[in-house]
Backbone as CSV, one residue per row, in Angstrom:
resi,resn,N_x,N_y,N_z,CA_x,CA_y,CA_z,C_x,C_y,C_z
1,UNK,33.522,-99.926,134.004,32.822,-100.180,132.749,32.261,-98.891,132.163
2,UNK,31.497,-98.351,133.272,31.226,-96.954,132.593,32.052,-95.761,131.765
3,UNK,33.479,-95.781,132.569,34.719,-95.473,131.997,35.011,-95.371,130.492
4,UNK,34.948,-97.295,130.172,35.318,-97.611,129.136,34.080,-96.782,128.180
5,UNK,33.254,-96.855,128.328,31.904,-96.387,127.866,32.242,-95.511,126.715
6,UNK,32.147,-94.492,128.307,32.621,-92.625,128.093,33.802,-92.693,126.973
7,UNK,34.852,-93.339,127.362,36.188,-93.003,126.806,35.774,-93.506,125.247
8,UNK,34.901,-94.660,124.819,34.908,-95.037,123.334,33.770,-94.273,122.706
9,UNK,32.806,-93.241,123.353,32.112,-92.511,123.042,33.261,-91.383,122.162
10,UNK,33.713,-90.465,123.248,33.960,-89.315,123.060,35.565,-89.590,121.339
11,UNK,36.027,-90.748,121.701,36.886,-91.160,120.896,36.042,-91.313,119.380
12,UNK,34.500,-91.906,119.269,33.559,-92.032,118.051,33.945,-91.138,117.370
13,UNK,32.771,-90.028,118.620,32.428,-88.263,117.544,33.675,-87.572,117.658
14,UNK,34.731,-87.782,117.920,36.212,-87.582,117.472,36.432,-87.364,115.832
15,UNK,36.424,-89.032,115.836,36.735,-89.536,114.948,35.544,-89.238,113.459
16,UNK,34.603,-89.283,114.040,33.525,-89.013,112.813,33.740,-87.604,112.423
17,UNK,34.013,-86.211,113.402,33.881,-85.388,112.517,35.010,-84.720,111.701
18,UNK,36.399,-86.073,112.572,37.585,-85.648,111.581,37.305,-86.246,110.190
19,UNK,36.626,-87.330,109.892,36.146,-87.541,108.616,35.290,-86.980,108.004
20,UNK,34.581,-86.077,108.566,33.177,-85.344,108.010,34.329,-83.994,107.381
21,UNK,34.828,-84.024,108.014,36.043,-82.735,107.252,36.225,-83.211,106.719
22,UNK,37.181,-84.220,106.917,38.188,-84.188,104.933,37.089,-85.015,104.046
23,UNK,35.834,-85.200,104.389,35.071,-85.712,103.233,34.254,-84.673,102.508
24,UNK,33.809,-83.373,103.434,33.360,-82.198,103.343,34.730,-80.880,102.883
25,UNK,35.495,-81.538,102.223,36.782,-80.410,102.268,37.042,-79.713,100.886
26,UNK,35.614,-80.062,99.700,35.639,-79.829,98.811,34.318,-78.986,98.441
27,UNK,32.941,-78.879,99.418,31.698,-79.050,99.205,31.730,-77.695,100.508
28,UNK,31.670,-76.418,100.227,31.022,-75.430,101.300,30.243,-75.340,102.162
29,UNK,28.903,-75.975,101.192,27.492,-76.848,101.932,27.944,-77.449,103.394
30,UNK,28.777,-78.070,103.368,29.128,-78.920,104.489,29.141,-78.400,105.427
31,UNK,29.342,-76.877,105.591,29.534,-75.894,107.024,28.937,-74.777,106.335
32,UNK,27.438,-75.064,106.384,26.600,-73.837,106.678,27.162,-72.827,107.808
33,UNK,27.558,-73.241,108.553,27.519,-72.595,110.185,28.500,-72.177,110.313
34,UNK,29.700,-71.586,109.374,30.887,-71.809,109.777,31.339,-70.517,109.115
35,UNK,31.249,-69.309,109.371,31.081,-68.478,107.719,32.872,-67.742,107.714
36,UNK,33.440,-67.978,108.694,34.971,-67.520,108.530,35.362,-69.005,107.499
37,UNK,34.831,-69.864,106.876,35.902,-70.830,106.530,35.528,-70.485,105.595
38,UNK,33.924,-70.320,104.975,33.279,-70.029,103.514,33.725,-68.775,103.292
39,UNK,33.712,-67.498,103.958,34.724,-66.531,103.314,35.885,-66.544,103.197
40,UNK,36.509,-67.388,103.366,38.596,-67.173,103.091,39.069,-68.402,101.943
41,UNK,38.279,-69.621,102.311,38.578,-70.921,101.381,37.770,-70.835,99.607
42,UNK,38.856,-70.874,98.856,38.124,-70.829,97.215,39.190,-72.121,96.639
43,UNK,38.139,-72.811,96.407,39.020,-74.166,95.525,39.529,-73.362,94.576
44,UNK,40.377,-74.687,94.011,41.661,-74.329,92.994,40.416,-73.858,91.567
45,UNK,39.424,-74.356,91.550,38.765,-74.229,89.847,38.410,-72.980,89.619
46,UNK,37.955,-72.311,91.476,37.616,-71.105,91.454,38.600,-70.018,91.254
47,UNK,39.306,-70.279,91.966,40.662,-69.195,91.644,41.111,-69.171,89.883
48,UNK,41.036,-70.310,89.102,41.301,-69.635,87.605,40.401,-69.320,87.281
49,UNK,39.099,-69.327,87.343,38.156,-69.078,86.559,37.981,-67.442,87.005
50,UNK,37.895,-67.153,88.645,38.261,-65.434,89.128,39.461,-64.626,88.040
51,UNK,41.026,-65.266,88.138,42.052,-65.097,87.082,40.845,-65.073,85.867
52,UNK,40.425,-65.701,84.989,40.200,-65.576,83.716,39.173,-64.752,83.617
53,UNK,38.196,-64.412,84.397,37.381,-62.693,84.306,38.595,-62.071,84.396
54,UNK,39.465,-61.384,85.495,40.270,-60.683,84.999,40.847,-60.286,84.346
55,UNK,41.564,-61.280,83.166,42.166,-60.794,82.413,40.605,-60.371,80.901
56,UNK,39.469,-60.901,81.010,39.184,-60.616,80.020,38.412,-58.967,80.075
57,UNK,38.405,-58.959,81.340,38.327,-57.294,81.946,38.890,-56.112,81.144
58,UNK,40.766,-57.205,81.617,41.672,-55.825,81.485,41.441,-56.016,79.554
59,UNK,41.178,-56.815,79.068,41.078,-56.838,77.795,39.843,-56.169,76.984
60,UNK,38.496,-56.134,77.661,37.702,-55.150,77.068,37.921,-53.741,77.575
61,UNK,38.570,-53.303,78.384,39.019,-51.848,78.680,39.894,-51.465,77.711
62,UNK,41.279,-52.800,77.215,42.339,-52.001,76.589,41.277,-51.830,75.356
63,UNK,40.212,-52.517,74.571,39.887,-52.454,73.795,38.747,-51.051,73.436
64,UNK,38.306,-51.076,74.596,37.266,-50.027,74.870,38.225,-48.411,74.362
65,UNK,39.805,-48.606,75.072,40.644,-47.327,74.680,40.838,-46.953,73.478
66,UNK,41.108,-47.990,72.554,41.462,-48.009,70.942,40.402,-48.081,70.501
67,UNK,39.098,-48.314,71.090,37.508,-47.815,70.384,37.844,-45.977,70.168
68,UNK,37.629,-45.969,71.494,37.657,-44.372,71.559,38.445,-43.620,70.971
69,UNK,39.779,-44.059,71.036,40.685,-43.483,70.081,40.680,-43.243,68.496
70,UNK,40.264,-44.816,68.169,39.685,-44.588,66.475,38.736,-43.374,66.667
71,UNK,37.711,-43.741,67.260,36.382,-42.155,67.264,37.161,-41.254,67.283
72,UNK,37.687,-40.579,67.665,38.656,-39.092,68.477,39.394,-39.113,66.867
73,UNK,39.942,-40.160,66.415,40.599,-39.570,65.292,39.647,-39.278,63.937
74,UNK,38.592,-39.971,63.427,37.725,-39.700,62.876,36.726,-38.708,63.194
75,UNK,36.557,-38.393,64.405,36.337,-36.936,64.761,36.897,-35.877,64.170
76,UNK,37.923,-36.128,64.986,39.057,-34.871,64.716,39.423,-34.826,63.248
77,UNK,39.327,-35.900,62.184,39.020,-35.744,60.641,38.258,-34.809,60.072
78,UNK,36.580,-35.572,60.144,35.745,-34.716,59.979,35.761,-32.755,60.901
79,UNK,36.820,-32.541,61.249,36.633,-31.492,61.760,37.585,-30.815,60.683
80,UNK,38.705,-31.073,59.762,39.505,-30.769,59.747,39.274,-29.951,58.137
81,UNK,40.240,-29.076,58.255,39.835,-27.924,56.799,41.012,-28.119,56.021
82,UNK,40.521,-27.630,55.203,41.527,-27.689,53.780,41.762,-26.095,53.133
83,UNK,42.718,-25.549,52.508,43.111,-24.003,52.050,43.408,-24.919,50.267
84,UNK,42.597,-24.414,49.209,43.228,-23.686,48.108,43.198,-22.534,47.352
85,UNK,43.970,-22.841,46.211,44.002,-21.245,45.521,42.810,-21.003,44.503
86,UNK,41.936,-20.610,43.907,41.289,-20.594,42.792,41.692,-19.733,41.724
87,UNK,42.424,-19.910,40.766,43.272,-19.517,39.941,42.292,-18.512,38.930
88,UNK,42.337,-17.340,38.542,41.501,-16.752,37.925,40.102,-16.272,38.301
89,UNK,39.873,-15.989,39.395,38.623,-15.886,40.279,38.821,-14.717,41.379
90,UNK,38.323,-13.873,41.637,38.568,-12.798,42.492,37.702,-13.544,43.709
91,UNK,36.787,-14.548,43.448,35.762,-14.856,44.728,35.870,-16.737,45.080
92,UNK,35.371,-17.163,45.673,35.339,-18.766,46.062,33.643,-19.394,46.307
93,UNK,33.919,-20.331,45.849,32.727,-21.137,45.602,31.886,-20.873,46.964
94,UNK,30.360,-21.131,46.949,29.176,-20.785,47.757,29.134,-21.323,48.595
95,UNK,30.029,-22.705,49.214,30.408,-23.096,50.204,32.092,-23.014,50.830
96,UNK,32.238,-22.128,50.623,33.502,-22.092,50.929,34.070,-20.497,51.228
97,UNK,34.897,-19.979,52.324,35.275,-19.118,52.835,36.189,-18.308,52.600
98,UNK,35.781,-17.389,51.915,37.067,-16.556,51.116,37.825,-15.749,52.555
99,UNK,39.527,-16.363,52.198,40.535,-15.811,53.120,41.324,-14.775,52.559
100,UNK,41.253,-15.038,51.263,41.592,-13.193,50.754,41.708,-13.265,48.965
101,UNK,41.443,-12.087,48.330,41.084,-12.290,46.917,42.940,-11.453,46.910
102,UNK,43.296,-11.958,45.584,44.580,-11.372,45.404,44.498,-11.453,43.667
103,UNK,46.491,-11.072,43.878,46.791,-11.012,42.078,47.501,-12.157,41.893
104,UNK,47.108,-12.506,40.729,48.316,-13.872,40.399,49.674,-13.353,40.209
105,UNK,51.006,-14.005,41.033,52.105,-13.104,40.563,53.446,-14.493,40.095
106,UNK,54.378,-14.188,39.593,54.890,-15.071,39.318,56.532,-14.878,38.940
107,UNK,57.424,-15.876,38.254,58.418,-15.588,37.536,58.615,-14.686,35.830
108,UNK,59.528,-13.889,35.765,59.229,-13.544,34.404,59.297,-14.985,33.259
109,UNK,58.855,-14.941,31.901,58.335,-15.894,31.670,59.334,-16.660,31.028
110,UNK,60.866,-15.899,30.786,62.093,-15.889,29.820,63.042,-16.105,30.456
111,UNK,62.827,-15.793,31.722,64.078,-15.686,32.987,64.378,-17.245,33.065
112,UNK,65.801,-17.648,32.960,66.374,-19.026,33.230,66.454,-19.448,34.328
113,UNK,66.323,-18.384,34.891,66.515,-18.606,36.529,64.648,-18.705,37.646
114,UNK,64.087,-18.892,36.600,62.669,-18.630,37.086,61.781,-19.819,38.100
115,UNK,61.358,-19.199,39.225,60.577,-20.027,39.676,59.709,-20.544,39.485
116,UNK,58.953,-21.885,39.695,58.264,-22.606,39.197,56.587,-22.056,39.467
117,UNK,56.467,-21.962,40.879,55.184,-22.018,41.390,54.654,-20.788,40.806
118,UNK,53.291,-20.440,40.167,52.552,-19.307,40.985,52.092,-19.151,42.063
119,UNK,51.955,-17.480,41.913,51.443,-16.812,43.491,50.251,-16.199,43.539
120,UNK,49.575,-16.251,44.463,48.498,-15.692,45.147,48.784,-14.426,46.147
121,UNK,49.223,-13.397,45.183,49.279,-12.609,46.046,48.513,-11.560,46.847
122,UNK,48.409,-11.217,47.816,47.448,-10.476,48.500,47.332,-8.553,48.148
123,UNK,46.172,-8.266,48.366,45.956,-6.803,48.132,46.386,-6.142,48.826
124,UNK,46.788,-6.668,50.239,47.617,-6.030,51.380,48.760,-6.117,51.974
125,UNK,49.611,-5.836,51.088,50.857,-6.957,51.552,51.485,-5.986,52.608
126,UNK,52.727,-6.722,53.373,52.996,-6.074,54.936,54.789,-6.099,54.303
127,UNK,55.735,-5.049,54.980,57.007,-5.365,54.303,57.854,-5.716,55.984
128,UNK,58.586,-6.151,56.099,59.997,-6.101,56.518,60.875,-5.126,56.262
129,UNK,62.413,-5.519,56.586,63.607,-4.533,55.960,63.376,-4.556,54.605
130,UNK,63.797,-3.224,54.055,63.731,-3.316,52.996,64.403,-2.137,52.226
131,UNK,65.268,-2.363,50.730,65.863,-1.366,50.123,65.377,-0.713,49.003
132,UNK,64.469,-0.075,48.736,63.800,0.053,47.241,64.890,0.333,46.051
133,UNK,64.327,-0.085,45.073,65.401,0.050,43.925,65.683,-1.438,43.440
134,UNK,65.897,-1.899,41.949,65.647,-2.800,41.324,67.108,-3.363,41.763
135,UNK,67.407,-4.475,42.628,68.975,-5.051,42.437,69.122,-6.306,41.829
136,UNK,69.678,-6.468,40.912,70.043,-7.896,40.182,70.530,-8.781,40.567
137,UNK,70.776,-8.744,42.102,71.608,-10.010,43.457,69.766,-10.437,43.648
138,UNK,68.855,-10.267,43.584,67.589,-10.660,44.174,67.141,-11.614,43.066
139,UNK,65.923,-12.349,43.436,64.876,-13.373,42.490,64.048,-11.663,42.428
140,UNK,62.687,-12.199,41.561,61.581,-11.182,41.029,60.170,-11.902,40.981
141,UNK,59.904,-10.988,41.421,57.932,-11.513,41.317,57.151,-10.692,40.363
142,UNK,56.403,-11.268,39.398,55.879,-10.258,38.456,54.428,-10.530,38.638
143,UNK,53.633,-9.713,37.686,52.120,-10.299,37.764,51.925,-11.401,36.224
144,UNK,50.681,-11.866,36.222,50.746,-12.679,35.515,49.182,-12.157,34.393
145,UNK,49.170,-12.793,33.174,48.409,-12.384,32.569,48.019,-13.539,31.855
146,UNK,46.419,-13.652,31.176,46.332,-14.474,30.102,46.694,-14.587,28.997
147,UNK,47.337,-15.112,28.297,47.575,-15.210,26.818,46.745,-16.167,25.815
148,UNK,45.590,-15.907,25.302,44.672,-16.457,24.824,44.534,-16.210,23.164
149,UNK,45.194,-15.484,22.710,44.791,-15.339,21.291,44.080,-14.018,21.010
150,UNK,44.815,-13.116,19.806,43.951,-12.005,19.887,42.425,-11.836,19.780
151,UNK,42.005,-13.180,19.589,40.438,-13.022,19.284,39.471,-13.117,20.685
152,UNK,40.626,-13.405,21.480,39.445,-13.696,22.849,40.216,-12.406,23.320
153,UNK,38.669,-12.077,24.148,38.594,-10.625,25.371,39.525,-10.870,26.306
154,UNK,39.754,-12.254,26.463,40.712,-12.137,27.860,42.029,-12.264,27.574
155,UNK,42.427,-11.672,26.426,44.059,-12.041,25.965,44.670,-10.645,26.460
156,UNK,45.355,-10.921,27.022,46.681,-9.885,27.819,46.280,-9.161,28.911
157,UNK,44.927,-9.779,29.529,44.619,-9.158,30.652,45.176,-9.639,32.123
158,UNK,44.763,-9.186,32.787,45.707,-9.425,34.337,45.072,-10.352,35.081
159,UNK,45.429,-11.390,35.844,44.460,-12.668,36.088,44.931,-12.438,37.554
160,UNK,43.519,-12.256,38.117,43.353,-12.412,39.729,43.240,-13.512,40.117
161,UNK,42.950,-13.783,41.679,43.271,-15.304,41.964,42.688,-15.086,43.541
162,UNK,41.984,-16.155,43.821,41.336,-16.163,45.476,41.787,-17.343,46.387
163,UNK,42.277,-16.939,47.489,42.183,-18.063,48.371,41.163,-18.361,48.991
164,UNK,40.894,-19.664,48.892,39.642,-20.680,49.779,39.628,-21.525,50.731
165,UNK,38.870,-21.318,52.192,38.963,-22.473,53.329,37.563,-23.001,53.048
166,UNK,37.910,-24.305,52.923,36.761,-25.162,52.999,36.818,-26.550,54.469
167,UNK,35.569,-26.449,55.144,35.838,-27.128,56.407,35.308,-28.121,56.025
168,UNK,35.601,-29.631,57.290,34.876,-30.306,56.859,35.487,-31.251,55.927
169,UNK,36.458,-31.444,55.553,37.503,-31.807,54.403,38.961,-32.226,55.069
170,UNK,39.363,-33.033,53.800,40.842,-33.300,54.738,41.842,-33.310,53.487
171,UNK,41.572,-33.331,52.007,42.359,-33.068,50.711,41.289,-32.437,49.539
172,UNK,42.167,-32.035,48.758,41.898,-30.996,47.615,42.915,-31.611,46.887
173,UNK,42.555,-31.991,45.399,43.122,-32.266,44.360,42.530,-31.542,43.022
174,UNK,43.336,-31.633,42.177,43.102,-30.814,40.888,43.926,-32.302,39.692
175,UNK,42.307,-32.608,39.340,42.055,-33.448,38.379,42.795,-32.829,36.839
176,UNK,43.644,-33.082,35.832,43.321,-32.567,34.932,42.598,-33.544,33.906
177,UNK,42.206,-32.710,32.512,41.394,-33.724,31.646,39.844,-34.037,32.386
178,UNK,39.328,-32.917,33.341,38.030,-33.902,33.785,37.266,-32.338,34.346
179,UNK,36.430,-32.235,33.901,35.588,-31.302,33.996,34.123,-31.397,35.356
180,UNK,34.241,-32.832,35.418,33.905,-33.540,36.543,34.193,-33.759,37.709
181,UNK,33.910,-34.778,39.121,34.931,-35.095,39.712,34.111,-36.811,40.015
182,UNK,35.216,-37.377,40.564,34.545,-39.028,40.432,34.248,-38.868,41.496
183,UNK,33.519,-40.376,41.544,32.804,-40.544,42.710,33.592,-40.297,43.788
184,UNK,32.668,-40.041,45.201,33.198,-39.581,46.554,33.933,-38.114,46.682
185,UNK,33.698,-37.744,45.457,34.708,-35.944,45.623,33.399,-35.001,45.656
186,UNK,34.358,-33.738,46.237,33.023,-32.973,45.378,33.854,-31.896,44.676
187,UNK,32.787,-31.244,44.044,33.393,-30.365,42.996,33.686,-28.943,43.635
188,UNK,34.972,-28.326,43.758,34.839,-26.981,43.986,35.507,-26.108,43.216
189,UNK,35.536,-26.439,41.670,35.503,-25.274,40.332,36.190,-26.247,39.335
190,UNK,35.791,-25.653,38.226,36.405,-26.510,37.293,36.681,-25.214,36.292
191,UNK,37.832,-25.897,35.010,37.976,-24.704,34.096,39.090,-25.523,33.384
192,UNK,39.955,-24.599,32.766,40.973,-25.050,31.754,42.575,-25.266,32.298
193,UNK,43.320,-26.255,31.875,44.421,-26.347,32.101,45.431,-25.497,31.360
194,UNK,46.371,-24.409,32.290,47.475,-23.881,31.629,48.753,-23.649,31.830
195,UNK,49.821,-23.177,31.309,51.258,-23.448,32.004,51.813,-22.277,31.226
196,UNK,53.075,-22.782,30.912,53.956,-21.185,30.415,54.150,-22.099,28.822
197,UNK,54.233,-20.914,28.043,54.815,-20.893,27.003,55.693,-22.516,26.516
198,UNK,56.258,-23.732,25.488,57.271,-24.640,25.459,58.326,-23.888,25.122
199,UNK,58.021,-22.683,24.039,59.219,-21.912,24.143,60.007,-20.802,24.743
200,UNK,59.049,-20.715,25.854,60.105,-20.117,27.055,60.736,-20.593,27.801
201,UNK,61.797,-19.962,28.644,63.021,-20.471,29.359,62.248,-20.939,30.749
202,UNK,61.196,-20.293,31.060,61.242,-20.657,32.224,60.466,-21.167,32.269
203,UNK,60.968,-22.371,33.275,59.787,-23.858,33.799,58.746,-22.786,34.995
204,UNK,57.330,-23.999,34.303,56.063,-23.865,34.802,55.871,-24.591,35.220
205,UNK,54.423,-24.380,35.999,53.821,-25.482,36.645,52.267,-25.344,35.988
206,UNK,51.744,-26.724,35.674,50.786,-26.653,35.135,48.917,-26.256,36.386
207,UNK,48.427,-24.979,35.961,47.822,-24.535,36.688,46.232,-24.681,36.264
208,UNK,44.979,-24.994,37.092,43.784,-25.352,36.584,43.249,-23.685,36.757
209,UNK,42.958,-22.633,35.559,42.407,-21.885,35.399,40.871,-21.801,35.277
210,UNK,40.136,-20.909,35.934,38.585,-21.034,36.370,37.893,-21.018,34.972
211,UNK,36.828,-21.689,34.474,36.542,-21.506,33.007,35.407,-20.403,32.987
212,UNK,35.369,-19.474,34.519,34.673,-18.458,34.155,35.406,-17.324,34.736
213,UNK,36.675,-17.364,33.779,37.286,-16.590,34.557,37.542,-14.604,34.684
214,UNK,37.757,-13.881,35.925,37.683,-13.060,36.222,39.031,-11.842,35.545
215,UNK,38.704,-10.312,35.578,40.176,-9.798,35.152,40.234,-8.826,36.313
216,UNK,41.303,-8.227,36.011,41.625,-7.358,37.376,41.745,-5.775,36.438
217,UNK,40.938,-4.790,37.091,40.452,-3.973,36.213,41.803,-3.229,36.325
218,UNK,41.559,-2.631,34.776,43.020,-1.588,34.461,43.734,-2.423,33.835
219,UNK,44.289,-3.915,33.608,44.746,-4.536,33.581,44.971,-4.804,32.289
220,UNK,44.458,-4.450,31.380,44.471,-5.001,29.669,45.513,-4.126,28.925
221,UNK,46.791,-4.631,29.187,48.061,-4.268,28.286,49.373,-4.987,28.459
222,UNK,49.924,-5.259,27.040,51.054,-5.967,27.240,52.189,-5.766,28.284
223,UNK,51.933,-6.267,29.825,53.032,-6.160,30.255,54.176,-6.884,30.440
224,UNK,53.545,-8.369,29.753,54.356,-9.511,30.288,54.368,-10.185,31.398
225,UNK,55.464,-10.392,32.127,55.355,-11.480,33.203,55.487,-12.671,33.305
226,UNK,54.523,-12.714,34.371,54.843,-14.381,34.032,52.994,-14.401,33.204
227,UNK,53.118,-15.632,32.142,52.332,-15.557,31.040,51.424,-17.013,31.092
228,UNK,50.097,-16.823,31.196,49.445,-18.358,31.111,49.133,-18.516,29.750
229,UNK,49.463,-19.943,29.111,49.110,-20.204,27.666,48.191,-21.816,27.776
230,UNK,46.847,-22.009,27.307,46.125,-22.907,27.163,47.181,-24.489,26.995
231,UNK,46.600,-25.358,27.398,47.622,-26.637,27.445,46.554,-27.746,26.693
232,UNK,47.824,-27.731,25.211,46.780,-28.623,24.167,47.694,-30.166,24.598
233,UNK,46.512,-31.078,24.050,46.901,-32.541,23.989,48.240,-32.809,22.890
234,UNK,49.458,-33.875,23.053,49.709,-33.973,21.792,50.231,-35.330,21.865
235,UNK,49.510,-36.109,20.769,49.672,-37.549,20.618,50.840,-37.916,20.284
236,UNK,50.884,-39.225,20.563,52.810,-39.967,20.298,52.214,-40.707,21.600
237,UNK,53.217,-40.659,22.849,53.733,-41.448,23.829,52.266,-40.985,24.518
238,UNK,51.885,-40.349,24.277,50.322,-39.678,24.646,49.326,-40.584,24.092
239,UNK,48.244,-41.247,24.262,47.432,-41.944,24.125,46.419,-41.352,23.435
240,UNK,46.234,-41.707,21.975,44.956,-41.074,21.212,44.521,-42.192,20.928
241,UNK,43.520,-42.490,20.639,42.543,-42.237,21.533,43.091,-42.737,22.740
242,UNK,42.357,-41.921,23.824,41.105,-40.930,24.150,41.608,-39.988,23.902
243,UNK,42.759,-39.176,23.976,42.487,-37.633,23.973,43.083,-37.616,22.619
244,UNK,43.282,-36.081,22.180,42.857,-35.747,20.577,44.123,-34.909,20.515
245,UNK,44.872,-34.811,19.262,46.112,-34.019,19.328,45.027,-32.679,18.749
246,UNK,45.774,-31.934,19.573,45.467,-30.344,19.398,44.174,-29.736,20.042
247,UNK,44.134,-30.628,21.145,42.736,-30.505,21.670,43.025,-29.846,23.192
248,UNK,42.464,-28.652,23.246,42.851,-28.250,24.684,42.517,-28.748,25.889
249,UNK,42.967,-28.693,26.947,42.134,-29.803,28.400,41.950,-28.952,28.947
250,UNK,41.195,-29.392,29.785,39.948,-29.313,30.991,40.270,-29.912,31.886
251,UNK,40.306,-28.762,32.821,40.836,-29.559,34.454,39.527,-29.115,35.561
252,UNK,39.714,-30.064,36.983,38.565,-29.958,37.595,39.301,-29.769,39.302
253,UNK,38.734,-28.993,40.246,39.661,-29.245,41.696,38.586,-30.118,42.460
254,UNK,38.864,-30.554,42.805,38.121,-31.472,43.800,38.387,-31.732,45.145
255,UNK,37.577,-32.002,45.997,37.952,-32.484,47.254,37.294,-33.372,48.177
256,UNK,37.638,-33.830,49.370,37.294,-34.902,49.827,37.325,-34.806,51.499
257,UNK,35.792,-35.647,51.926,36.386,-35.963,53.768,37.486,-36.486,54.166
């Protein structure tokens, strides 16, 4: 009898704590005492919810990179400089870094074959090979002068020209018609718009001349060249109002962060 006892005892707490498991197989609590099962076992809810920090991890890092990156490029903006010419000016505005004062030089003003741009040429120029003597297989660079009318001082004189670094900047434009600059620019010279001759052969480019502008001494005699002539309005396909036939313009350079 005692036998039977023992044997339906030990068969009970068998049996009870195989049910205390699988009733406890969801609940940690259940085995305080047990700490290899509570460190290795993570229900299924836990494992996505671990997955879903992760990925929102790797997602504020990638985001954190393209933070930084925008900064670094708007940095590297505001760091960045701008070069123009100031047309008629031996010097450059009070914020801005004169890289060298020169002569304006250009195409002759008749030549069919003439280049468009003016030049800024330097007081020091450096040569290469070279053959002296005038050959007619070459282009030509001349200097350039104002042509203003015999009544103004600055007619047939020799027009200097400065290059300018301004930091801090990322474009330079040259407004014409605006003596101003609009909002968000700032101003770094303003003056008159001019180009070549309509009845010369050779194409110009229309250039914003300083309206306080400088001469290059020695310089006052017909040599020709390439030739700046004031640039009047003229109505038709041109809009009058606002602007006025026979009315000269006003141009402005401007620039921007």
């Amino acid at each position: 009898m005692t036998v039977y006892i023992l044997i339906f005892t030990v068969f009970f707490t068998t049996q009870a704590e195989t049910d205390v498991s699988k009733n406890c197989k969801d609940i940690l609590r259940c085995v305080p005492n047990v700490p290899s099962v509570r460190g290795t076992y993570q229900p299924e809810g836990s494992k996505q919810y671990s997955k879903r920090l992760r990925d929102v991890e790797r997602s504020l890092i990638l985001l954190k990179e393209k933070v930084d990156a925008g900064l670094k490029t708007i940095k590297d903006t505001r760091k960045s400089s701008i070069v123009y010419t100031r047309w008629g000016k031996k010097t450059c505005p009070t914020d801005a870094n004169l890289v060298f004062s020169g002569y304006t030089g250009g195409s002759w003003f008749d030549h069919l074959g003439a280049a468009v741009e003016p030049l800024c040429l330097p007081r020091d120029p450096e040569w290469g090979n070279y053959k002296d003597g005038r050959d007619r297989t070459k282009a030509f660079v001349f200097g350039a002068e104002y042509h203003m009318g015999y009544s103004s001082p600055l007619d047939r004189q020799d027009v200097p020209c400065a290059v300018c670094l301004v930091r801090n900047k990322s474009v330079v434009k040259m407004f014409p018609a605006r003596k101003t600059c609009y909002r968000g620019w700032k101003l770094e010279y303003n003056g008159y718009l001019m180009a070549g001759h309509f009845g010369h052969n050779a194409g110009t480019k229309y250039t914003c001349m300083d309206s306080q502008p400088d001469t290059l001494q020695g310089g006052q005699a017909y040599k020709k060249g390439k030739m700046f002539f004031l640039v009047e309005a003229m109505c038709g396909s041109l809009r009058c109002p606002p602007y006025v036939h026979g009315r000269e313009l006003v141009c402005a350079v401007c620039s921007k962060e």
